[in-house]
C-alpha positions in Angstrom: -18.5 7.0 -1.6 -19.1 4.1 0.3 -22.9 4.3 0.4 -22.3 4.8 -3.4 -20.6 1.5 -3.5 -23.2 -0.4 -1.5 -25.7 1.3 -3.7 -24.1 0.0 -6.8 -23.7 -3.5 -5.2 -27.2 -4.0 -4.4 -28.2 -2.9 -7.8 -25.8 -4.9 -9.2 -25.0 -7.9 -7.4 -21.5 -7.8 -7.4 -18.6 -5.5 -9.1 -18.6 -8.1 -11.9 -19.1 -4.9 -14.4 -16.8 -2.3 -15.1 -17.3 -0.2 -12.4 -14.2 1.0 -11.0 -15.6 4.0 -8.6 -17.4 1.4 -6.5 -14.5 -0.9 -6.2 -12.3 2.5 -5.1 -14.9 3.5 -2.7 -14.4 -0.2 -1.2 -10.6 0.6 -1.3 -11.1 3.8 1.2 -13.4 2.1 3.1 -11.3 -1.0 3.7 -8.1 1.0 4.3 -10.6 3.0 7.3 -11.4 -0.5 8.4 -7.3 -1.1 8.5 -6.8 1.9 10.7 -9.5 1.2 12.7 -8.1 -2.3 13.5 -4.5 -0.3 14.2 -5.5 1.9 16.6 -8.0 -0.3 18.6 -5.6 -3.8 18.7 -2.3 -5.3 18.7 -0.5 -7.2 16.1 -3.0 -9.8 14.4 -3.0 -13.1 14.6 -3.2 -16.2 11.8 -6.2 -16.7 11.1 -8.2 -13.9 12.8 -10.5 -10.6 10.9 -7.2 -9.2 9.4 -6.3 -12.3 7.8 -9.7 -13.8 6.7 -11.3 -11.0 5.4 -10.0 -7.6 5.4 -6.1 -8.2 4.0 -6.7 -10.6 1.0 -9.1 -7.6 -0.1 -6.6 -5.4 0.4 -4.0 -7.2 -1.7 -6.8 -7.9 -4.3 -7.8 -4.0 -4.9 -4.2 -3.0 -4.8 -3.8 -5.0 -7.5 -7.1 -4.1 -9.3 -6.7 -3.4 -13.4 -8.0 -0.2 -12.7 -5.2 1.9 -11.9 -8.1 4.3 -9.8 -9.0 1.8 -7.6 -5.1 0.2 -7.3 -4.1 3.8 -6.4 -7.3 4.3 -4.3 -6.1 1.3 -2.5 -2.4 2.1 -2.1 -3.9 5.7 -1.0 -5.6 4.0 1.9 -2.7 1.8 3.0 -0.3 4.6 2.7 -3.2 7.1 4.9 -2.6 3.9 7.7 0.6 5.2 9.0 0.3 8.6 8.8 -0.6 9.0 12.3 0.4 6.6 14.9 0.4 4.1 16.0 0.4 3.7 12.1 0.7 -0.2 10.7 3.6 -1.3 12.6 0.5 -1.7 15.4 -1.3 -4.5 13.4 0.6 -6.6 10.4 2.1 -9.0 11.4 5.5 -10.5 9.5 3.6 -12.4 7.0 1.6 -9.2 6.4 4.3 -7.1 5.5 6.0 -9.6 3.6 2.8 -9.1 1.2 2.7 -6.0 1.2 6.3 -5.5 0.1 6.2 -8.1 -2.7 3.3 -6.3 -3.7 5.0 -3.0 -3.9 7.9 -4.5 -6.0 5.0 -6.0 -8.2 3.2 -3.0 -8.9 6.9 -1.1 -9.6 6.4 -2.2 -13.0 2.6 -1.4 -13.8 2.2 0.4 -16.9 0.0 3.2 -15.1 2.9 5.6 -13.7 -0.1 6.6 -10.9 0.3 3.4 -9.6 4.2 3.2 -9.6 4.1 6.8 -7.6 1.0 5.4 -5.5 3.2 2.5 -4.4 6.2 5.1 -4.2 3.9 6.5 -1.3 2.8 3.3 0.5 6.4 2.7 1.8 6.5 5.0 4.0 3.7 3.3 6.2 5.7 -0.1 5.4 8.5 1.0 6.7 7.8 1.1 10.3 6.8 -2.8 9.9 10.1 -3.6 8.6 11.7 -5.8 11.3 13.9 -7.7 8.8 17.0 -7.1 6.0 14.8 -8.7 3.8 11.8 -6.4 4.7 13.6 -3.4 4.7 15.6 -4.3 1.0 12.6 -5.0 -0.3 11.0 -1.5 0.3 14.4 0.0 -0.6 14.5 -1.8 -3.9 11.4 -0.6 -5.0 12.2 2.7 -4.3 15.7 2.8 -5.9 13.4 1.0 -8.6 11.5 3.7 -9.1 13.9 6.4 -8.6 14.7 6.3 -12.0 11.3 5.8 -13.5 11.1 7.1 -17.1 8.0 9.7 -15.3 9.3 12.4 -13.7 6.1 12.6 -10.9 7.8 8.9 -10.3 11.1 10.2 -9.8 10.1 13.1 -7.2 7.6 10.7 -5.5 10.2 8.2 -5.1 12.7 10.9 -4.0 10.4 12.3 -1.1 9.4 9.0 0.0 12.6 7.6 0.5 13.6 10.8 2.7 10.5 9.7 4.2 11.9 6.0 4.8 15.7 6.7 5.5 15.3 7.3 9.3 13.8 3.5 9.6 16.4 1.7 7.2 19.6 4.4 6.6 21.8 1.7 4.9 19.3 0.8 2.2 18.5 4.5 1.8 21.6 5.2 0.8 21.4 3.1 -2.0 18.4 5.2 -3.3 20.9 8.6 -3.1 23.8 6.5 -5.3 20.4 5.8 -7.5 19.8 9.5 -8.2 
C-alpha cells in the first residue's frame, strides 16, 4: 500500500483529490514509522522527528473526512502498543494530551467505524497516562461510547475498557456503572 501511495503522489502531486486509499496507506505507514521510533528510542523530545514531522501527521489523518483513512490511522496508533515497549516508550506528556483530546473529539464522528476505531486506540493510550487528567480523559471517552446508539460501539467500548482497567481501575469503574 505504501508504494501505492507514493505512486499516486508522484502522479498526482499531492492528495489534494479525493483519494482516500493513498492517504490510508500513509496512515499504516506513519503508524510503522511510530513503532519504529518506540522500539529504537526513549521518550521524545520538543522539537525533535516526532514532533516536527511524524505526530502532527498523525493527528491530521486521524482526523481525516474519510472515515477509511481516520480509522486506518487510529488502526495504526492502536497496532503501537500492542507489543512492548508499546507508546508509553515515546510520547511524551504533551503527546498524549493530543492524543486523548483527539479521542474525545472523534467520540462524536458521525461514522460509528471511527467512534469504535477510537474505542480501540485507548488501549495503547493508556500505558502513557501518567496523570488524572490523562487517565479521565481516556475513561470519558470510553464511558462516552459505552452507550453509543451502535451496538459494534458498545462491545468495542466494553472490551477495550477491560483492556484499560488494569492501568486506571477507578476511572474504569465508571465505565461498569455506564453499562
Amino acid at each position: 500500500p505504501c508504494v501505492d501511495a507514493v505512486d499516486r503522489l508522484l502522479e498526482n502531486g499531492s492528495f489534494d483529490g479525493d483519494d482516500a486509499d493513498a492517504r490510508a496507506a500513509l496512515a499504516a505507514a506513519v503508524g510503522g514509522f511510530l513503532e519504529l521510533l518506540c522500539r529504537e528510542r526513549a521518550v521524545s523530545q520538543p522539537g525533535d522527528a516526532l514532533d516536527r514531522a511524524l505526530f502532527p501527521l498523525l493527528l491530521i489523518l486521524v482526523h481525516d473526512e474519510s472515515a477509511i483513512v481516520a480509522c486506518a490511522a487510529l488502526a495504526a496508533l492502536a497496532a503501537c502498543g500492542d507489543e512492548a515497549p508499546g507508546l508509553e516508550k515515546c510520547l511524551a506528556p504533551h503527546h498524549v494530551d493530543k492524543i486523548a483530546l483527539s479521542l474525545t473529539d472523534l467520540a462524536t464522528s458521525r461514522h460509528w467505524r471511527v467512534r469504535a476505531a477510537a474505542c480501540h486506540a485507548a488501549p495503547a493510550l493508556a500505558p502513557c497516562c501518567a496523570s488524572e487528567a490523562q487517565r479521565e480523559a481516556v475513561a470519558s471517552l470510553l464511558k462516552a461510547l459505552a452507550i453509543d446508539a451502535v451496538a459494534e460501539v458498545r462491545l468495542r467500548a466494553a472490551i477495550d475498557g477491560a483492556a484499560c482497567a488494569h492501568r486506571f481501575a477507578d476511572e474504569v469503574l465508571g465505565l461498569v456503572a455506564a453499562l
